[in-house]
C-alpha positions in Angstrom: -92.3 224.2 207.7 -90.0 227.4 206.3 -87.5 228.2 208.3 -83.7 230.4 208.2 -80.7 228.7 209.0 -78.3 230.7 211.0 -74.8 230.8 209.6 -75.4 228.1 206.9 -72.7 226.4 205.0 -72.2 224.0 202.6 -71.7 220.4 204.5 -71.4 218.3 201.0 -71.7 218.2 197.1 -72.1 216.1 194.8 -73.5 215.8 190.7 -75.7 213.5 188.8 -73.9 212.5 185.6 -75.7 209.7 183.5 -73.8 208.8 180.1 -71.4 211.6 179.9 -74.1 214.6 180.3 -73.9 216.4 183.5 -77.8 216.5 184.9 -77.8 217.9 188.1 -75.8 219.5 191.2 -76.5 219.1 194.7 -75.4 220.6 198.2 -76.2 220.1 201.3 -76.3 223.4 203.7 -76.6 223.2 207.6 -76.1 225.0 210.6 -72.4 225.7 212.2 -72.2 222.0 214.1 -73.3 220.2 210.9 -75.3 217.5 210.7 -75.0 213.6 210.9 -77.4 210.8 210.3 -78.7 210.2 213.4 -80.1 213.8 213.5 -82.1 214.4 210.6 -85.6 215.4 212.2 -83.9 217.4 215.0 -81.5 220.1 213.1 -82.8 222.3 209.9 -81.2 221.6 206.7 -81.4 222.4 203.5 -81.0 220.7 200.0 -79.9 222.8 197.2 -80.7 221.6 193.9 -79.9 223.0 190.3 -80.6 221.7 187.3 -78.0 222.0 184.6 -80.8 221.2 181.4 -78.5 218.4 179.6 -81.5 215.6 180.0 -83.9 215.8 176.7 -86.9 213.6 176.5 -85.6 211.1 173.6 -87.5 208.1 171.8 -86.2 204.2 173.3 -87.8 202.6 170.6 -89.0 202.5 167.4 -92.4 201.8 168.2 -92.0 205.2 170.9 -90.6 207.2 168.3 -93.6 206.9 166.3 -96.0 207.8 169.1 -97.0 211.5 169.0 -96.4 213.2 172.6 -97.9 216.2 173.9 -96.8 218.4 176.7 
């Protein structure tokens, strides 16, 4: 189910990092009187995802590195 929050803000951040090469970033928006654990399914939130494009699809083995992939 779609729905608007009123008044969102941003609650937390964080970034995915794996070997030096920044992958993602991430935040968290809710309503004006947040959000904890223990309410999950009864307040809307919303998880903000963007993809910064560093991840390539590389061989991890010879024997992969021969195989011929197809997208």
């Amino acid at each position: 189910m779609l729905q608007t929050i009123p008044q969102a803000r941003v609650q937390g951040e964080s970034e995915l990092r794996t070997y030096g090469s920044h992958i993602y970033d991430a935040k968290l928006f809710v309503g004006p009187t947040g959000l904890s654990s223990k309410e999950l399914t009864a307040r809307p939130f919303a998880l903000g995802i963007s993809n910064m494009g560093a991840l390539s699809r590389a061989p991890r083995s010879p024997k992969e590195a021969s195989r011929k992939w197809t997208t």
